[in-house]
Residue frames relative to the residue before (quaternion, step in Angstrom):
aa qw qx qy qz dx dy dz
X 1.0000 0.0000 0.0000 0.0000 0.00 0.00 0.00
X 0.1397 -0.7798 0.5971 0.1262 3.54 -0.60 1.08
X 0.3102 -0.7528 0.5788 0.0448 3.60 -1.01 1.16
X 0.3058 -0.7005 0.5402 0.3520 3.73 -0.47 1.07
X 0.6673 -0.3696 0.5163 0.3893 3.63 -1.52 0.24
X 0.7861 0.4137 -0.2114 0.4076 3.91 0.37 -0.97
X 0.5408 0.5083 -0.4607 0.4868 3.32 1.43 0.06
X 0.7445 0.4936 -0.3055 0.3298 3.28 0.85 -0.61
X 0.5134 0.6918 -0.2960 0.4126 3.64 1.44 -0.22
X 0.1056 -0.8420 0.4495 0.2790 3.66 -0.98 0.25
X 0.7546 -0.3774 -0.0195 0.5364 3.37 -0.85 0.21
X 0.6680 0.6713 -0.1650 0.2754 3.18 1.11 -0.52
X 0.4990 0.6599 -0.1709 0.5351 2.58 2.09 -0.60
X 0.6338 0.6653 -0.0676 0.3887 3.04 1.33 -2.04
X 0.7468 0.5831 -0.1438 0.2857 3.28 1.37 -1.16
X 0.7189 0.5174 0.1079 0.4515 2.41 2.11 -0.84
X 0.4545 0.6368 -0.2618 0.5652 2.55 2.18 -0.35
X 0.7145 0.5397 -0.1661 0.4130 3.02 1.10 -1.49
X 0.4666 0.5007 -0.4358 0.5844 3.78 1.82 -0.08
X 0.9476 -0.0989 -0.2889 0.0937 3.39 0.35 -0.31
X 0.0753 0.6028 -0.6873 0.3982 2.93 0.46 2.20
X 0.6662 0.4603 -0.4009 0.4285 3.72 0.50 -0.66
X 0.5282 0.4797 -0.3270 0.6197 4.05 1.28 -0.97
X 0.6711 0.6070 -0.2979 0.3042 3.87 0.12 -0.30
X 0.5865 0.6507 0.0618 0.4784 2.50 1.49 -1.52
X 0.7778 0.3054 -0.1403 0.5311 3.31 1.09 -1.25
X 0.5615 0.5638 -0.4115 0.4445 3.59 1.21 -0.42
X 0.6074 0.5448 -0.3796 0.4362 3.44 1.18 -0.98
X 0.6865 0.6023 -0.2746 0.3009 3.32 0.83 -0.87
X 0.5103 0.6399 -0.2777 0.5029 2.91 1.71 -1.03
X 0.6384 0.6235 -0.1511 0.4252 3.79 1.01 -1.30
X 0.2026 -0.7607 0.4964 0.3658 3.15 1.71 -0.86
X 0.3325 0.6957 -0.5142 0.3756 3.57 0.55 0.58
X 0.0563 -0.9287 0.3655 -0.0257 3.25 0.58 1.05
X 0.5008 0.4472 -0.3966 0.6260 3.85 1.53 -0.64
X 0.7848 0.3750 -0.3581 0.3394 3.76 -0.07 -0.96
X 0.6310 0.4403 -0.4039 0.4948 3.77 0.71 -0.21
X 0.5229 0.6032 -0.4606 0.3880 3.64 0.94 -0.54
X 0.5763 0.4983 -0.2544 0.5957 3.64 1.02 -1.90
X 0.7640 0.3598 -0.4089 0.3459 3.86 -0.42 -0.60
X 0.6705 0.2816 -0.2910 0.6216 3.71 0.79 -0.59
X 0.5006 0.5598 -0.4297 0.5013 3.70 0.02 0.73
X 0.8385 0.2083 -0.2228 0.4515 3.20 0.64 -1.25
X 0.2847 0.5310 -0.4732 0.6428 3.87 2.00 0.34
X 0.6428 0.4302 -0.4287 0.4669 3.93 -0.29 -0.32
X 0.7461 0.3813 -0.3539 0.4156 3.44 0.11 -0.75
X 0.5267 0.6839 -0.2833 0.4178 3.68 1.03 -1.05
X 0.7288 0.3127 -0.1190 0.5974 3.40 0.65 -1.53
X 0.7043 0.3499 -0.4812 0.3873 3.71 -0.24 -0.33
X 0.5626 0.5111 -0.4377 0.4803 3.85 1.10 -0.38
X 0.8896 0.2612 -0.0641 0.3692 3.56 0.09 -0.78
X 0.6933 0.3374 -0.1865 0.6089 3.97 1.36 -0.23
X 0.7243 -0.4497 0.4261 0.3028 3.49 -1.34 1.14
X 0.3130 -0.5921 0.6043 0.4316 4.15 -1.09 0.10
X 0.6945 0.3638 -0.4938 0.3761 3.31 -0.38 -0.18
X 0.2963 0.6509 -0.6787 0.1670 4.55 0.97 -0.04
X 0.5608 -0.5057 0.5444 0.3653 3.47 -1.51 0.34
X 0.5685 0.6796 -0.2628 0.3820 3.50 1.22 -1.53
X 0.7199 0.3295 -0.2080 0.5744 3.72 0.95 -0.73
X 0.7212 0.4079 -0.4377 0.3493 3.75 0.78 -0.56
X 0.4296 0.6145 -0.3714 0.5477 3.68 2.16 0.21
X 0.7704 0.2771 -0.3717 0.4377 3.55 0.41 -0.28
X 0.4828 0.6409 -0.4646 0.3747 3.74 1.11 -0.07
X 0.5344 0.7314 -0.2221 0.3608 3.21 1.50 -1.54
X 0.7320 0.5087 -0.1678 0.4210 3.13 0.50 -2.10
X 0.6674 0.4224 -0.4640 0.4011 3.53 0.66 -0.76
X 0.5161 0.6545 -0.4129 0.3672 3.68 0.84 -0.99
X 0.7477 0.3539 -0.2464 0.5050 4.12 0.78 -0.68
X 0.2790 0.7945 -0.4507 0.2961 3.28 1.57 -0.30
């Protein structure tokens, strides 16, 4: 039985992970690498909408980030 890595994390863990895919994300952006910062703040989106409230600040920051994307 292969176990993903994120099953094993808790929310706390989860929360943080998802900072840094969202910090990833922006450096790429910085790099103009624009497909790979898209995929990094995406995959922070998914993190946070599973495990934080809609209205977290933390998610209305990665919604942002794509907007400069």
């Amino acid at each position: 039985m292969i176990i993903h890595p994120l099953h094993i994390l808790n929310r706390f863990q989860h929360q943080y992970l998802g900072s840094c895919y969202n910090n990833t994300a922006l450096i790429y952006g910085f790099l103009d690498d624009c497909n790979t910062a898209l995929s990094f703040s995406l995959k922070a989106i998914a993190i946070w909408e599973e495990i934080l409230d809609d209205k977290h600040p933390d998610l209305g920051t990665a919604y942002g980030n794509i907007i400069h994307i």
